[in-house]
C-alpha positions in Angstrom: 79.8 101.3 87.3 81.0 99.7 83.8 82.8 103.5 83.6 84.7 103.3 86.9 86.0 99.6 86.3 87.1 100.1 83.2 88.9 103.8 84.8 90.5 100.8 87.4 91.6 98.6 85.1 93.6 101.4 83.1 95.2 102.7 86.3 96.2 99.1 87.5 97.6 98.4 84.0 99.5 101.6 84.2 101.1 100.3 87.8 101.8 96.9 86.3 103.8 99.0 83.5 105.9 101.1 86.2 106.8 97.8 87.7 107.8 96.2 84.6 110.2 99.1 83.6 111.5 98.5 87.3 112.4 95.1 86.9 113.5 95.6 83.8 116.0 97.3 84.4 117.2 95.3 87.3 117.3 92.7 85.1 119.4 93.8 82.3 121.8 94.7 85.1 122.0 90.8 86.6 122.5 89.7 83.0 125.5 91.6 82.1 127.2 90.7 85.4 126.0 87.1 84.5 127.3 87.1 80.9 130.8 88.7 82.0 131.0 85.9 84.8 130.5 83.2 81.8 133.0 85.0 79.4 135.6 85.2 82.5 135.0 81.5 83.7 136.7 80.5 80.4 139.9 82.2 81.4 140.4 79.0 83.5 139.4 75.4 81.4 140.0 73.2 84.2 137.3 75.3 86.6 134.4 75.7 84.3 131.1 77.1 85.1 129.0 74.2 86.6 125.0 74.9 87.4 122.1 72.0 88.0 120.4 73.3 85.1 120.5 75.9 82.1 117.2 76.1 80.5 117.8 77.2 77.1 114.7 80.0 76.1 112.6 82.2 78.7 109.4 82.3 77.1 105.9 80.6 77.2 107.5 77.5 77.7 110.5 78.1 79.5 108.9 79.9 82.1 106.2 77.2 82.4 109.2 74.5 83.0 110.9 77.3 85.4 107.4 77.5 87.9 107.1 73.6 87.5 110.4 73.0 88.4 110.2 75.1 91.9 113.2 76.9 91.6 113.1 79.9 93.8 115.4 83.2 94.6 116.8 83.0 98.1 114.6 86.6 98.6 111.5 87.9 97.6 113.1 90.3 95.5 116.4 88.6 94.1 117.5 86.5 91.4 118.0 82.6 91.3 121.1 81.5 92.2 122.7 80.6 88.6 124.6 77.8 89.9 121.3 76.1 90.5 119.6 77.4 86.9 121.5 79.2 84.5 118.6 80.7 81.8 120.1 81.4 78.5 119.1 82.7 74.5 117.9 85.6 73.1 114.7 87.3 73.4 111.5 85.4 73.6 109.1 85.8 69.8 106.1 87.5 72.0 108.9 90.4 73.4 109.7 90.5 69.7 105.9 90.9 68.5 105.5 93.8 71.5 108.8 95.5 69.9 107.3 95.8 66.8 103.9 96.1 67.5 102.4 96.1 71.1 99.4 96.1 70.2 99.1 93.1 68.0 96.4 90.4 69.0 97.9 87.4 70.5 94.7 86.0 70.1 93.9 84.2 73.2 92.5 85.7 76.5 93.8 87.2 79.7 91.4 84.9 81.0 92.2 82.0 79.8 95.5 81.9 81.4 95.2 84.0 84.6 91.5 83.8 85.6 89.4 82.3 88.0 90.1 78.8 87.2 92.7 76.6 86.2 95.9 79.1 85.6 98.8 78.8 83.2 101.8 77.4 85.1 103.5 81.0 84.7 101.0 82.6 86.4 99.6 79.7 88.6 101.1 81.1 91.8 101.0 84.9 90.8 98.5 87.7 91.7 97.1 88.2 88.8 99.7 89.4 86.6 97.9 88.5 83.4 94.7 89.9 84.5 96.8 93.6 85.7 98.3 93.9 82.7 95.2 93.4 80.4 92.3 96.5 80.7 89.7 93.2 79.4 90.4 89.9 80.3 87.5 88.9 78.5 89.2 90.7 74.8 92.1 89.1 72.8 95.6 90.1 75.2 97.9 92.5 72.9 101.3 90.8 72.6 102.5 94.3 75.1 100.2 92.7 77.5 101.6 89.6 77.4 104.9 90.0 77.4 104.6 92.8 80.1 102.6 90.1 82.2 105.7 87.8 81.4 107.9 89.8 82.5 106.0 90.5 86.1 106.0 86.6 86.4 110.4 86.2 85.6 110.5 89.2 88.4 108.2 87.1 90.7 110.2 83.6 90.0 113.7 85.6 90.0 114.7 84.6 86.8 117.1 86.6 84.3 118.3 85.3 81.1 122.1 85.7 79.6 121.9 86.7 76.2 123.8 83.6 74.2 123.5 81.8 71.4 123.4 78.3 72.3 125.3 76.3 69.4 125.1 72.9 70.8 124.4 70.8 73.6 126.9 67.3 75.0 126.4 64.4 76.8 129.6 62.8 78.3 128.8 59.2 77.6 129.5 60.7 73.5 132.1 62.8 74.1 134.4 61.6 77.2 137.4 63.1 76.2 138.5 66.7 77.7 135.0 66.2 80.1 136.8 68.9 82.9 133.6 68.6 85.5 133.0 65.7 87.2 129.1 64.6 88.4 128.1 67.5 85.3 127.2 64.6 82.6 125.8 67.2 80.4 127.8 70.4 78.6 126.1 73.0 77.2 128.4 75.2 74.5 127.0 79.0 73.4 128.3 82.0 72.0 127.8 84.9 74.5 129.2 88.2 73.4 131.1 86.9 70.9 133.3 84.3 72.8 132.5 80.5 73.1 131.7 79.1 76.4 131.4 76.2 78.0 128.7 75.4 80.9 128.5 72.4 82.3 125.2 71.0 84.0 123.1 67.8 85.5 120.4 68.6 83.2 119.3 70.8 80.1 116.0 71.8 79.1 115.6 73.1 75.5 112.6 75.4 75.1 112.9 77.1 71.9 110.3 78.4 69.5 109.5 76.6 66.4 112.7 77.8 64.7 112.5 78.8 60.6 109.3 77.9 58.2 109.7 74.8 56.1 110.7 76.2 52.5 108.6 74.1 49.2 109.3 71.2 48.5 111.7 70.8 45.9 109.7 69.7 43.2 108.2 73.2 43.6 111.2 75.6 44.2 114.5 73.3 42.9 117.7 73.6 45.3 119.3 76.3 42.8 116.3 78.4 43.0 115.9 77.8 46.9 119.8 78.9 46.8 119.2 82.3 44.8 116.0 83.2 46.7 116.9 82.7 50.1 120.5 84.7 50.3 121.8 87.7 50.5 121.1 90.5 52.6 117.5 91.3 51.5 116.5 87.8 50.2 113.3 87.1 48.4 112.0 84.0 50.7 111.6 85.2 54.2 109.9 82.8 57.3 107.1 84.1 59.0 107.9 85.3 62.1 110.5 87.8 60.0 107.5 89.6 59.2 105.5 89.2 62.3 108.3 90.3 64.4 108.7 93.9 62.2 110.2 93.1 58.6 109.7 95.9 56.2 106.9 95.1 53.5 106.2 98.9 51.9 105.1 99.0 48.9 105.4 95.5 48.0 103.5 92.6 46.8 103.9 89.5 49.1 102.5 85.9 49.0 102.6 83.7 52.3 102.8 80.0 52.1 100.8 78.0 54.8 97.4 77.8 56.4 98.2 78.0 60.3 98.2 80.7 63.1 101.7 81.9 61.6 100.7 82.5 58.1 97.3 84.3 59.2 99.8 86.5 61.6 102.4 86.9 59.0 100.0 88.0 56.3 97.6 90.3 58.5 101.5 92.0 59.4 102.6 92.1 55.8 99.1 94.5 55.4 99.8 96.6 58.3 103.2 97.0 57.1 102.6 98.8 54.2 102.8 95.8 51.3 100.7 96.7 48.7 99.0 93.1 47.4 99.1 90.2 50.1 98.1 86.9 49.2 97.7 83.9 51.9 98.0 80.2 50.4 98.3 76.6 51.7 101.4 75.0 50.9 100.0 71.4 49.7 99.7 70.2 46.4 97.3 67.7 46.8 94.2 66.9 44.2 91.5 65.7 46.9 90.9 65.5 50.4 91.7 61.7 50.2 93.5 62.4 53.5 92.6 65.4 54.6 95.3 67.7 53.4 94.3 69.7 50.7 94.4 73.3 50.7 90.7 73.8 50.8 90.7 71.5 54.1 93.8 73.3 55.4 91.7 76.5 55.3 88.5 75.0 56.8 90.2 73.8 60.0 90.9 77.6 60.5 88.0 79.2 59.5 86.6 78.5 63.4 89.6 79.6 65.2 89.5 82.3 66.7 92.9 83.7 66.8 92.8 84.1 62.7 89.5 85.6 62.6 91.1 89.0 62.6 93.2 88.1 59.0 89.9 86.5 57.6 88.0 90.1 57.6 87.6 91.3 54.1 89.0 94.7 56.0 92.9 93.1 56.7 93.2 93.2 52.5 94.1 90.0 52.9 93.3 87.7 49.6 92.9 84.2 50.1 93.9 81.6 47.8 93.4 77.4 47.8 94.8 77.2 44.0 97.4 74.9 44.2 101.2 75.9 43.9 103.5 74.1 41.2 106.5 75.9 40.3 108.4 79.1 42.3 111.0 80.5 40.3 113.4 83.6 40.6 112.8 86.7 38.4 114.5 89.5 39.0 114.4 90.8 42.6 111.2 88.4 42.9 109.8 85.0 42.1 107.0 83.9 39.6 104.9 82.1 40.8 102.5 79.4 39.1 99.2 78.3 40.6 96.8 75.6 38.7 93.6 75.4 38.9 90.9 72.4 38.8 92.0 68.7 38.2 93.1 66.7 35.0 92.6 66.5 32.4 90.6 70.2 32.5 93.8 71.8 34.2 94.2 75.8 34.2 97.4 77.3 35.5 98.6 80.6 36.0 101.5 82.9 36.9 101.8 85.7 39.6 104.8 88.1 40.0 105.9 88.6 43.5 108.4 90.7 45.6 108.5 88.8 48.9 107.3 85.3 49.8 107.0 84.4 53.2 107.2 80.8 54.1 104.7 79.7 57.4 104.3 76.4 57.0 106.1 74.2 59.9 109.5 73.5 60.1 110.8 70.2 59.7 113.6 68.3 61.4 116.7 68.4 58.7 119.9 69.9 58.9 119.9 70.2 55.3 118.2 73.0 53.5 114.8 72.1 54.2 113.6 75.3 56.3 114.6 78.9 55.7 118.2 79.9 56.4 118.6 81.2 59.9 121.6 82.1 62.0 121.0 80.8 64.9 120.7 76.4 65.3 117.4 75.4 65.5 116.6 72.9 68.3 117.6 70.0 66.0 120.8 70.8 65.5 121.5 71.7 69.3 120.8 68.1 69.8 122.1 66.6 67.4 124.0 63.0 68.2 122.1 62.6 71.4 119.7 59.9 71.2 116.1 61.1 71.9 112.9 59.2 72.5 109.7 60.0 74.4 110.4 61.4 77.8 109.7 58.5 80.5 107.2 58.0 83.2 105.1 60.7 81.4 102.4 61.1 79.0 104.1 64.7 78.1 105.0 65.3 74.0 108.7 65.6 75.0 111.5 64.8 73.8 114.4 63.2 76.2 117.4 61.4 76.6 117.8 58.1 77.6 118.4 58.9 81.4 116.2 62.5 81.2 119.4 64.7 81.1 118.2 66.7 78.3 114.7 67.2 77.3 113.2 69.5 74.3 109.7 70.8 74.8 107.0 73.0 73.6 106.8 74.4 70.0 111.1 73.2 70.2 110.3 69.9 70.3 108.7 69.9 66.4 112.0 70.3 65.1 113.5 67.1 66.8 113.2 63.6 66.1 113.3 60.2 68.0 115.7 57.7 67.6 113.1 54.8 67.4 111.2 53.5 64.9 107.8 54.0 66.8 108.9 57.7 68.4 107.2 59.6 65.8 103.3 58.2 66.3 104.1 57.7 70.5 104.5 61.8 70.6 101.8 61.9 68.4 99.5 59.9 70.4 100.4 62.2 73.5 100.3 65.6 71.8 96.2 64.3 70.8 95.6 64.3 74.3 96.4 67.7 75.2 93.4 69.5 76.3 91.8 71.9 72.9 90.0 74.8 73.2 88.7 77.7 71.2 91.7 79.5 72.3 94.2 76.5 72.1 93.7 74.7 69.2 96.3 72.7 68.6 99.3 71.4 70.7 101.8 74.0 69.8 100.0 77.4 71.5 100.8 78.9 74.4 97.9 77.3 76.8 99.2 73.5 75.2 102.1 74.0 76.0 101.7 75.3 79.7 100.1 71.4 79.8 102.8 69.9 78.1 105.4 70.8 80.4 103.6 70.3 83.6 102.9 66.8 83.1 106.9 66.4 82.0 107.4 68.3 85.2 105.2 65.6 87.2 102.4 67.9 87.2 98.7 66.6 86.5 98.4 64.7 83.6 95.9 62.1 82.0 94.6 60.6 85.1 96.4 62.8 87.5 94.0 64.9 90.1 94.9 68.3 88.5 97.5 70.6 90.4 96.7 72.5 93.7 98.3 75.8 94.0 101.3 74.3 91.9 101.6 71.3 93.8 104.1 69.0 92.3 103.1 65.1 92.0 104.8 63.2 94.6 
């Protein structure tokens, strides 16, 4: 019996796969037409392209807010109308991960997410999506699994996203002059194919990834070393998800900086990807655990997660380090490094040669050189001059202005700040209450932030009856 099921589950995962290469494809076809509409629509300023809403990212998050939100295709099979939501950006980090390796853990279960109780939002009104595309539910999902699951749920909600660059986003009450759409307060301005254009909407949700790694502080790597070993075309300091979605690592010796999901991913990648030394370090200099952020205590809180267990087996040839970091400094095509040891006045340090050094440690909210360069603007500077604070009339960790016209939410939302002195320990307070589990450890995974955005979307919440079927709060 075991034999047949498991013979069942293969050929329904197989079917799943057919479908996904279907929509696919019908997909990529909506989105061209839909990126040539916004390139044309700025061949006539005064008649811009107005929608309701342009959710900005289509992944974990953004589709959560797109099933919360109750947006549907006029048909079964079509598309949502884009002057009702407009999805925009570039490819979610999952569909990254399955480009460059399907069959990486994603380290939480099918189900978890689409099983017999409480589903994600993505797949809360589904038919098992999750479950079709992974052979065990009960096993870690493969990122292909995922984002193949992913993609059955965008055909089912009729969503397609515009490749763009979103450079920043407007609200009228800052910027009156030249506003050419009346009852639109909001303007959304992205690069899509190369030419600038100009959306305007009622409301914008920003559902981004984390963005870039926080680089060392500068007492550690000064702003002229930080300058030398962060450009150029191959540069020496790299952020994580640069190596977890593919970056080259042959033959090279690699150190990653942080004690999180990222940097176990990043480092277990770096292996697989041909480096020949990896070592995985916490990024805090502190002496003691006199508040609970040493490097040993960074470790500990992951030794019982179970999405890093696979980069803690001696067989990933990963080497784990809690010596403390003092000093990164360029040498030649790499950076020395110097670790110490033990506290004063008995003091040991030492120096390590490296080729790559990959930076996992959260980002931080600066427009100043703070995190590893990137191209694109990370959620902070999307937003930046609107006022944020605390989204309203919800105990969801997002970020909103004052009359809820833009939001930022999920992993996006770390890289914002509030514009009031208490903002800060009031998002705090709500991401602590987000449910924790084994597979969901802290607020910024996938299941978290499934929760985060229903309860911003008026769904459940701390002392709401949990949804039925999807069921908004009235």
């Amino acid at each position: 019996p075991q034999v047949n099921k498991r013979v069942a589950e293969r050929v329904e995962s197989d079917q799943a796969h057919a479908e996904v290469v279907k929509y696919r494809a019908r997909a990529q076809e909506e989105a061209e037409k839909l990126e040539a509409q916004l390139r044309d629509s700025m061949a006539k300023p005064d008649e811009p392209f107005c929608t309701d809403r342009v959710v900005v990212g289509d992944g974990p998050t953004g589709l959560a807010n797109v099933a919360g939100l109750g947006i549907k295709p006029a048909t079964p099979d079509g598309f949502v109308d884009p002057t009702k939501l407009l999805v925009v950006g570039g490819p979610d980090l999952i569909a990254r991960m399955a480009d460059a390796n399907p069959n990486m853990k994603w380290g939480q279960r099918a189900e978890v997410f689409d099983g017999g109780g409480e589903k994600h939002p993505i797949f809360r009104d589904g038919k098992g999506e999750l479950q079709r595309t992974a052979e065990d539910p009960g096993d870690f999902a493969t990122v292909g699994q995922v984002t193949e699951a992913m993609d059955l749920a965008r055909q089912r909600m009729g969503v397609t996203r515009a490749n763009a660059i979103v450079l920043r986003v407007e609200l009228k009450a800052n910027t009156p002059d030249g506003w050419k759409a009346e009852g639109y307060p909001v303007r959304v301005v992205m690069m899509v194919g190369g030419k600038e254009v100009v959306v305007y909407t009622k409301h914008t949700d920003i559902t981004t990834g984390l963005g870039t790694n926080k680089l060392p502080d500068e007492s550690i790597m000064s702003s002229k070393d930080r300058k030398r070993l962060t450009e150029g075309k191959d540069p020496v300091f790299k952020s994580g998800e640069d190596v977890i979605v593919g970056g080259p690592m042959d033959g090279k010796k690699v150190l990653v900086i942080g004690f999180g999901p990222t940097g176990a991913w990043a480092s277990i990648e770096a292996a697989r990807r041909g480096a020949t030394n990896v070592d995985w370090g916490g990024s805090s200099g502190q002496l003691d655990d006199a508040h609970g952020s040493s490097n040993p205590t960074g470790f500990g809180r992951l030794r019982d997660v179970d999405r890093v267990s696979e980069t803690l087996d001696p067989r990933a040839r990963v080497n784990i380090t809690t010596d403390r970091i003092l000093k990164i400094e360029p040498q030649g095509d790499g950076a020395t490094v110097t670790y110490a040891v033990g506290k004063p006045p008995n003091v040991t340090t030492y120096q390590v040669f490296y080729d790559k050094v990959i930076a996992a440690a959260l980002p931080v909210p600066a427009k100043d050189a703070s995190n590893v360069p990137n191209a694109e603007p990370n959620a902070g500077t999307i937003v930046d001059g609107i006022k944020l604070g605390p989204q309203k009339g919800t105990e969801a960790p997002v970020w909103a202005s004052e009359g809820g016209e833009v939001r930022v939410m999920g992993p996006a939302a770390e890289g914002v700040t509030g514009s009031g002195d208490g903002d800060a320990d009031t998002m705090k307070g709500r991401r602590n209450q987000l449910p924790k589990s084994a597979d969901s450890p802290d607020h910024r995974v996938m299941e978290a932030t499934g929760t985060a955005v229903d309860w911003a979307n008026g769904i459940g919440g701390p002392g709401v009856p949990a949804p039925d079927g999807g069921t908004k709060k009235p």
